[in-house]
N, C-alpha and C positions, 0 to 999 in steps of 0.2 A: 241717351247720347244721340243727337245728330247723325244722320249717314250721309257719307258724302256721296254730291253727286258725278257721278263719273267724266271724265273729259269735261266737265265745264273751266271756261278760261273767261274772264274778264276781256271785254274784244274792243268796243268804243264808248265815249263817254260826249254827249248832245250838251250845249252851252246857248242860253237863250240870251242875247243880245242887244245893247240901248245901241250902240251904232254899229250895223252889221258888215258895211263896207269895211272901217278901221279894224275889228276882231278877224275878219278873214285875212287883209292884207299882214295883220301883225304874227298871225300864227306863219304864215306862210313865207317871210319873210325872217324869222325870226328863227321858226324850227326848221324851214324848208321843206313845209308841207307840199304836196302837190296837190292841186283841184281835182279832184276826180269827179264829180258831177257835181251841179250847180241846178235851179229851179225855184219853183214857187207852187205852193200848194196851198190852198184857204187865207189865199192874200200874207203868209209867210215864206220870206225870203230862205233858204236850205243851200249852205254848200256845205261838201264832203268831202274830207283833208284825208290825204294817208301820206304815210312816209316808207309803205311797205306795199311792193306789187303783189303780196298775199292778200290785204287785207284791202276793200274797195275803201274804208273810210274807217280811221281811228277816233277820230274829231267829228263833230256834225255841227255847225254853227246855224243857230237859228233867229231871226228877228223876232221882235215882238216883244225884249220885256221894257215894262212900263214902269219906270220909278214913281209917278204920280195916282195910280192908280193902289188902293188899299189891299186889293186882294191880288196885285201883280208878281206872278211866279218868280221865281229866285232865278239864282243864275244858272241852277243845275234844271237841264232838260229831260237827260234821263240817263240809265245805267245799261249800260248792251253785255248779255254775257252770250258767249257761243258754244254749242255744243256739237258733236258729230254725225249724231245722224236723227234723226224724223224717230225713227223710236224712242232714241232717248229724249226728244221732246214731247213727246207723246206722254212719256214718264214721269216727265216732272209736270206737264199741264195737268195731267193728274192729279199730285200729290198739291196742286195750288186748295183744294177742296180743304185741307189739314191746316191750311192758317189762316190768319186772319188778313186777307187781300181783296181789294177791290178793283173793277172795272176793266175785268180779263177781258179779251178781244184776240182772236189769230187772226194773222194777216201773210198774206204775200209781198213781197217788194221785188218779187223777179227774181233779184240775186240772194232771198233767203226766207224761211216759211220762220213767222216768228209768233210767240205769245208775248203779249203787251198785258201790264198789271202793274196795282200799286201796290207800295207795302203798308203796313199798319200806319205809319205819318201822310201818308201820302206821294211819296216817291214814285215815278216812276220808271218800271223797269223793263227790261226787253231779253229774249229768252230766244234764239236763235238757231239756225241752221242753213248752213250756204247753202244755194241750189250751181247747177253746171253753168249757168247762166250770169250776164249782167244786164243788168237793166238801167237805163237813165232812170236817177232818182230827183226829187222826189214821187214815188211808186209805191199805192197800196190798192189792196182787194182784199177783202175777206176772205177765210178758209176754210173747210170744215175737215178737222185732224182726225174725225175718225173713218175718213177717207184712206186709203190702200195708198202704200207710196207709188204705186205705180199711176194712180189717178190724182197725186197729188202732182208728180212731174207733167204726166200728159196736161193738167188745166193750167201751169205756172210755165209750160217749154208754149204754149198755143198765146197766154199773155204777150211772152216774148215773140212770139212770131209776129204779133200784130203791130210790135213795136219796130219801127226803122230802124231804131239806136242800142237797141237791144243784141246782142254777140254772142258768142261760147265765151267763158271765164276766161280761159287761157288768153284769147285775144283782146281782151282788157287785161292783162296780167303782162303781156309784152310790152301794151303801150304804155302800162304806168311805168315797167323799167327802164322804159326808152327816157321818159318825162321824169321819170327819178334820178339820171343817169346814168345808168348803172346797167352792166353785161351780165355780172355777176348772180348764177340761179336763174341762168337762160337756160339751160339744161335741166332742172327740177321745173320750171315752169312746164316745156315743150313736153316732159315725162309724166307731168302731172295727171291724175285723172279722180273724178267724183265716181265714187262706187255708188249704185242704184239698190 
C-alpha cells in the first residue's frame, strides 16, 4: 500500500498556449484572475494568474504550443504540488529514486525551492515549497537540497536581494488583496509568518 505523503496539496496547474494574449485575457476576465507576474524566459511568453493573495499563481499560461509541429506538447504544461517545509521535500526527492521518473532537476524561483520531474508518460511535474520571499517570475537557478536550510535561505534571500522586484511574501500578499479586492484576511496576512 502507498504512504501518503504528508501536507501535500495540489497548488497550480501550467497551460501551454496557440494564442497566449486570448488564453490570459479569457481566464482573467472570465474567472477574475489577477496577473501577478508576467515575463519571458527562452523566447516563451509566462503570465501568473491567482485568485488567492495566498497563493502567487494557481494558473501559469505559457506560449509556445504548436499545432503544426508533430511532436508539439499538449495543452497541459505541468502539475504543481506544494508541500511545507524543505524536509519534507528533501523526503519525497528522495523517494523519486523508487519509481520510474525522468529528468529531476531542483531549482529556485525565489518564492519556492522546487523539484521538477516527469512521470512514467512523460508528464510533467513540480514538487514545492514557498520561500519568505517573492520574486518576479519567470525565475530559476539551480539548487543543491542537500544543502542545510539555513544555506538554502541564505543563497535564495541573496537571489532576492539582487533582484529590484523581489519583496518579503507578506508584501506581495497585501498587493494581491488590494488588486483582488478584498480587505478580507488582512489580519492573517500582517500575522502571517514562514517558520525557518
Amino acid at each position: 500500500m502507498a504512504q501518503c505523503v504528508r501536507g501535500i496539496a495540489l497548488a497550480h496547474v501550467g497551460l501551454w498556449t496557440f494564442d497566449f494574449e486570448m488564453m490570459v485575457n479569457f481566464y482573467v476576465s472570465l474567472f477574475g484572475f489577477v496577473v501577478s507576474d508576467r515575463g519571458q524566459q527562452n523566447a516563451r511568453q509566462y503570465a501568473f494568474l491567482t485568485a488567492s493573495a495566498h497563493a502567487h499563481h494557481q494558473l501559469v499560461i505559457v506560449s509556445g504550443r504548436v499545432a503544426t509541429q508533430p511532436a508539439a506538447p499538449g495543452g497541459l504544461n505541468q502539475i504543481s504540488f506544494g508541500l511545507p517545509t524543505l524536509s519534507d521535500l528533501r523526503g519525497f526527492h528522495g523517494r523519486l529514486s523508487d519509481y520510474p521518473v525522468s529528468s529531476i532537476v531542483t531549482l529556485t524561483h525565489g518564492n519556492a525551492w522546487s523539484v521538477y520531474f516527469h512521470d512514467p508518460e512523460g508528464n510533467r511535474l513540480e514538487v514545492f515549497v514557498d520561500t519568505p520571499w517573492h520574486m518576479p517570475q519567470p525565475f530559476a537557478r539551480e539548487i543543491d537540497l542537500s544543502q542545510s536550510d539555513a544555506e538554502l535561505f541564505a543563497c535564495t534571500e541573496e537571489l532576492c536581494r539582487e533582484n529590484s522586484g523581489s519583496r518579503p511574501i507578506n508584501e506581495w500578499r497585501r498587493w494581491a488583496l488590494a488588486a483582488l479586492g478584498g480587505e478580507d484576511g488582512q489580519a492573517a496576512i500582517d500575522d502571517e509568518t514562514i517558520e525557518r
